[in-house]
C-alpha positions in Angstrom: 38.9 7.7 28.4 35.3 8.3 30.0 33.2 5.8 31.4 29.1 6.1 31.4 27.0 4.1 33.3 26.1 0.6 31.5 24.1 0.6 28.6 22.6 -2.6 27.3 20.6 -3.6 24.7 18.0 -6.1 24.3 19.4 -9.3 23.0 16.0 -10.0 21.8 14.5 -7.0 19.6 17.7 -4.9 20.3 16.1 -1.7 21.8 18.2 -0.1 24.1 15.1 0.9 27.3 16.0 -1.6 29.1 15.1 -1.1 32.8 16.6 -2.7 36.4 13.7 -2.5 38.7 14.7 -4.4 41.5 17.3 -3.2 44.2 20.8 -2.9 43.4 22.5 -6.4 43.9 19.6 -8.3 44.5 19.0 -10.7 41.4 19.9 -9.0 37.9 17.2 -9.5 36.3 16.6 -6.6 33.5 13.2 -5.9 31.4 13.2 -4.3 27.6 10.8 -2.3 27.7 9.9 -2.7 23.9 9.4 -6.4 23.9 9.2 -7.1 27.5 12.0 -9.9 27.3 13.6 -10.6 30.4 17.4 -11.3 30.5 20.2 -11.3 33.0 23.5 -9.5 31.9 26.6 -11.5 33.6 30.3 -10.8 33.4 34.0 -12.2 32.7 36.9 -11.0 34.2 39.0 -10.6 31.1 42.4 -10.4 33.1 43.4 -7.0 31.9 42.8 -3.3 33.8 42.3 -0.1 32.8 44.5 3.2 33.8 43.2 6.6 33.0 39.3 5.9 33.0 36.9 8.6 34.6 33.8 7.1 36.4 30.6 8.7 35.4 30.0 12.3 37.1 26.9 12.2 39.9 25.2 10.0 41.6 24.1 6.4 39.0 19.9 6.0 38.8 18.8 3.3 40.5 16.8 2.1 37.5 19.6 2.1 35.2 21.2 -1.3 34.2 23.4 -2.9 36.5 25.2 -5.9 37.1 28.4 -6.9 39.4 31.6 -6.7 38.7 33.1 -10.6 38.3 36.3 -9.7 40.2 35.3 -7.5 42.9 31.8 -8.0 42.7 30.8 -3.8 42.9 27.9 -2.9 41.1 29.9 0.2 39.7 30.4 -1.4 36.0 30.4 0.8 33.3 30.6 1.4 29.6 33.6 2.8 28.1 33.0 5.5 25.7 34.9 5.8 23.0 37.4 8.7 22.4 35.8 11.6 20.2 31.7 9.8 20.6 30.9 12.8 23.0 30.3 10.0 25.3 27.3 8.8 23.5 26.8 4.4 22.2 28.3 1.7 23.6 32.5 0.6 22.7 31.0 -2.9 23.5 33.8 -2.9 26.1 32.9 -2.6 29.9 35.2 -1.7 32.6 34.4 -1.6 36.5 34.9 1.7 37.7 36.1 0.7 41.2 39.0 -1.7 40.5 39.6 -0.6 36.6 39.1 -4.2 35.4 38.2 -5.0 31.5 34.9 -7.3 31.2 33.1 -9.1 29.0 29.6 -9.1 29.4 27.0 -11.7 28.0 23.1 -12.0 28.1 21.7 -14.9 29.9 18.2 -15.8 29.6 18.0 -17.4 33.1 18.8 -16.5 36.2 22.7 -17.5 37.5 22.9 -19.5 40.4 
């Protein structure tokens, strides 16, 4: 299976142009840009890994979504695509490329401590 870089939707309006503007692990605070709610995505550990996953090709865009990993704390989180979706929408599952662990990933409406 093929990872692509996070997607998130809005948990407010559920658009999907949600933008990070801030730099990478600095606070998490994300911005839909439809309804201009502000939100802060935060995961689990779910105690399983993932073998076999490809991290996205290239270099990720710095205004992409992000958040850390809540095991090893890299920023290099990811959606998984489903097999056969031509990489396109989100499994709802999110794996961090770096050390292959399964997350779950909530919205928070303030910021964590």
């Amino acid at each position: 299976m093929r990872l692509v870089p996070l997607e998130l939707v809005c948990p407010k309006c559920g658009s999907a142009d949600i933008t990070y503007s801030c730099e990478p692990k600095c606070c998490f605070s994300h911005v839909c840009g439809n309804c201009y709610f502000q939100f802060w995505p935060v995961t689990s550990f779910t105690g399983e890994e993932m073998a076999g996953v490809e991290p996205p090709p290239g270099e990720k865009d710095c205004l992409l979504p992000t958040t850390e990993c809540a095991r090893c704390h890299s920023l290099n989180v990811c959606s998984l695509a489903p097999k056969g979706s031509g990489l396109e929408g989100d499994s709802g599952m999110f794996v961090c490329a770096d050390c292959r662990a399964v997350l779950s990933l909530k919205y928070s409406e303030e910021a964590p401590d």
